[in-house]
C-alpha angles and dihedrals in degrees: 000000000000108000085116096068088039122106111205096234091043092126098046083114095065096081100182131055122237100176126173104248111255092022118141138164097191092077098028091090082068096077098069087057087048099044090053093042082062117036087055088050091047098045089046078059105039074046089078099051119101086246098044110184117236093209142017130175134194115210109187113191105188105184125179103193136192108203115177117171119186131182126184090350102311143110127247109158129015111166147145118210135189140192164135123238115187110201103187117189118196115189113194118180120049125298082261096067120358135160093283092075128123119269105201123202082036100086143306094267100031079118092066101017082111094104103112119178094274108228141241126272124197104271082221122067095236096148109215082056101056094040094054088056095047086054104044079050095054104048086057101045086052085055095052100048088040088052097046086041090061086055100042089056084049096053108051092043083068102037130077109255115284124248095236110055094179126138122273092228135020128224118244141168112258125242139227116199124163120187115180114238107257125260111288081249094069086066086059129104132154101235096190086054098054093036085055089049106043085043097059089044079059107048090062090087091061086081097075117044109203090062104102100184117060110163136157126164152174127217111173114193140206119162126176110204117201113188121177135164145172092253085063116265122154121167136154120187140163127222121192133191150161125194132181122187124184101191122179125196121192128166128224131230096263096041105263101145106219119201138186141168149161126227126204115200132181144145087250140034082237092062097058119104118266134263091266107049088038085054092034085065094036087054078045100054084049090060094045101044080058091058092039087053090065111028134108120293105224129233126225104280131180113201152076123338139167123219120195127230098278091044090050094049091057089043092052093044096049097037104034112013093064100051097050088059096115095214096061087060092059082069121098090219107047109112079228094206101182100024095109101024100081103123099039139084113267099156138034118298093242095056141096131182121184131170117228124182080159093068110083095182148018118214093333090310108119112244115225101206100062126119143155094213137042119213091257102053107263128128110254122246151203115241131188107219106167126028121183087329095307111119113241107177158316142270105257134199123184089281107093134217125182122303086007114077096149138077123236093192105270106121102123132177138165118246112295086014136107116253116247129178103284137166123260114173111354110195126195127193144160139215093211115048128181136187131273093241086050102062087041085062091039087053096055095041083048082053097054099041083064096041102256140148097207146008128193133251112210109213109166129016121183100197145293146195140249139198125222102169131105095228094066134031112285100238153102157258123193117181113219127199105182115053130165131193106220104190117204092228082076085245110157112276119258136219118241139182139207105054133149122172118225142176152104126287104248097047107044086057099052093063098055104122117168143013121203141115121077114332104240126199114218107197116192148129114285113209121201138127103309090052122257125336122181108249137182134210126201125192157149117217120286125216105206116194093210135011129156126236120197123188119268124243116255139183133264098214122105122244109268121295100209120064118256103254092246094057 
């Protein structure tokens, strides 16, 4: 995925190698040969069954790791992993209607509850191995789909027609994409050296005691990805990252549990930040996890708020991102929110909002959520979503829906899983920008217009959740970490606890009122049906007229009896 970002001689600075035993790159360009010797030979067999399949694909992830955890200064886990997860999918039907169809009355994810477990390949290319596992694969993937074919037929012989009437399955070209492996230098890491260095990031929270999670933690990434099909394919590609987190945890009196934390993410471990700015903000979320432990407990407010870039990244991601993945809206029980709105203003007119897995970086920070490549096969692309507040389009995988047949490469899965339409960079922008003082002004006056005393300002948020389906409210729920009280008087802000930041979809958009302030980038893993998949957000600050804050679960439990050890 990330070759391009990549220097040759990025890892000079890992000195000694720490290697998996048996691992070699020399033979591991055996295992596309081997993969398309014997997909061809499986699907002439599976040819001759009385439900042939019309198209199979092999997706090999083969991911070395380095994963080093840390708390307090010490060191829980240091590890280097290797292996190779095998994810097979077998369509039987027509391109029109397959095995991956709805069911509906099953559940409400029977469409892409499709993901399996995926299973393990040989790490080495000795043919007859791999082979055997391709083929065991294989067999069982062919049941399965038989099996859920046989349902699908059943189904909609006793169900009205469906609204969307849209192919399974589209037809595209097929690709052909070589990468060649990385350098055998790029394998190595000196283990004593990062242990040395997440540890000391760690051993900062030491300097507070009642602060009972002290975390920090490295997890270096490359991952080959082999895809083939019978339609052609054949792609090999590398992805590459490195990723540090310092995370604190402290409890209030009364048992609210306060977390923060700062992530650090690149395409290499050079890249990173250095010792002292990763322990300057470890020394900062002390200080603020201090201030967090005594400060106000917030009401439930309705009213103005401003998020800052990276707020309003995460916002953007969890409330509108999901809903404009294609996939989700073939499902009778989507609550399919933007489906028949292109065309229509759903933002404000100021406002535009693309996805870009083509974009490997924003303003020299590294994007998360790029990508050549998607896991079934199909060039990534850039797609406007958004222009000047009118919608343009979805995310699409290879699964249709009406007025869009085609992907746009954006079927995404995490390794052993099926590919399903995910987010990659979400970038946010605006033709009219203000300043950061500005909105802050434009918050307060927003404040008094409703008769308030105060607004909040939202300036760190660590996630959230959201519902699309029918069954259960469409709505949403973002966690912030970071919250501040501006009080119109022009009295100093004030740190508060115990938000969560909650609505539904529509009506949070259409009180958005400005953008302005720095554009920030949030990196992170999003998780959804097909597993895990590395995203970005890009945004400037948003002012919202009215939002709504509930107030944020908390435990019952007191605070520990006994003194921390380094009191």
């Amino acid at each position: 995925m990330i070759f391009r970002c990549i220097k040759e001689k990025m890892l000079l600075f890992l000195l000694t190698a720490f290697i998996i035993p048996g691992f070699s790159l020399t033979s591991q360009e055996k295992l596309l040969d081997i993969m398309k010797s014997e997909i061809n030979r499986e699907f002439v067999e599976l040819k001759k069954q009385e439900l042939p399949p019309y198209f199979m694909s092999y997706r090999i992830n083969d991911v070395y790791k380095v994963h080093i955890t840390t708390s307090f200064g010490n060191i829980y886990t240091s590890e280097a992993t290797r292996e190779r997860i095998l994810t097979t999918d077998v369509r039987i039907g027509s391109n029109k209607r397959d095995n991956s169809h709805e069911i509906r009355d099953d559940n409400p994810f029977s469409m892409i509850n499709r993901m399996g477990g995926g299973s393990k390949v040989p790490i080495d290319d000795e043919p007859l191995a791999v082979k055997q596992a391709l083929w065991k694969a294989t067999n069982e993937a062919y049941r399965a789909a038989a099996d859920k074919y046989a349902k699908v037929k059943a189904n909609l012989e006793r169900k009205v027609a469906e609204e969307d009437q849209s192919d399974d399955f589209s037809a595209e070209s097929p690709f052909v994409h070589y990468e060649p492996p990385l350098p055998q230098e790029f394998y190595k890491i000196d283990m004593d050296k990062w242990n040395q260095k997440i540890k000391k990031y760690s051993e900062v929270f030491l300097a507070e005691p009642d602060i009972y999670v002290g975390n920090s933690g490295l997890t270096f990434v490359i991952e080959r990805k082999y895809f083939v099909s019978t339609e052609g394919n054949s792609i090999a590609e590398n992805y590459v990252s490195a990723r540090i987190y310092v995370s604190g945890t402290i409890k209030a009196d009364d048992g609210m549990e306060l977390p923060l934390y700062e992530t650090y993410m690149a395409f290499s471990p050079d890249k990173l930040p250095s010792d002292e700015k990763i322990i300057e903000d470890a020394k900062k979320i002390v200080a603020k996890l201090k201030e967090l432990k005594n400060s106000p407990v917030v009401e439930p407010y309705t009213g103005p708020a401003l998020l800052t870039g990276k707020a309003s990244g995460v916002f953007f991601h969890e409330i509108f991102g999901h809903r404009i993945e294609g996939q989700r809206m073939k499902s009778e029980s989507d609550a399919q929110t933007f489906k028949k709105k292109v065309g229509e203003k759903v933002l404000n007119e100021n406002l535009s909002v693309i996805m870009d897995p083509t974009l490997n970086s924003f303003e020299g920070q590294d994007l998360n959520g790029f990508y050549k490549y998607d896991d079934e096969g199909i060039k990534a692309e850039k797609v406007n979503v958004v222009e000047n507040g009118i919608l343009k389009g979805f995310l699409m995988s290879r699964m249709p829906i009406i007025n869009f047949p085609k992907s746009n490469g954006h079927g995404r899965a995490e390794a052993g899983r099926q590919p399903v339409t995910r987010q990659s960079n979400l970038i946010v922008s605006s033709n009219k920008m203000y300043t950061y003082d500005e909105l802050k002004q434009m918050l307060r006056d927003e404040a008094k217009k409703q008769g308030l005393q105060y607004a909040y300002l939202f300036e760190k948020v660590t996630g959230g959740f959201t519902m699309t389906g029918r069954f259960i409210p469409n709505a949403f729920n973002v966690t912030p970490t970071e919250v501040y009280r501006v009080y119109t008087d022009g009295r100093p802000d004030e740190l508060v606890r115990g938000v969560d930041l909650v609505g539904t979809p529509l009506a949070m958009f259409s009180q958005i009122e400005a953008a302005g302030g720095s554009t920030e980038v949030f990196t992170g893993t999003c998780g959804a049906e097909s597993g895990g998949v590395p995203v970005s957000a890009v945004s400037p600050a948003l002012l919202v007229k009215q939002i709504e804050m509930q107030k944020k679960e908390r435990s019952e439990e007191h605070t520990s009896e006994l003194q921390s050890p380094n009191t």
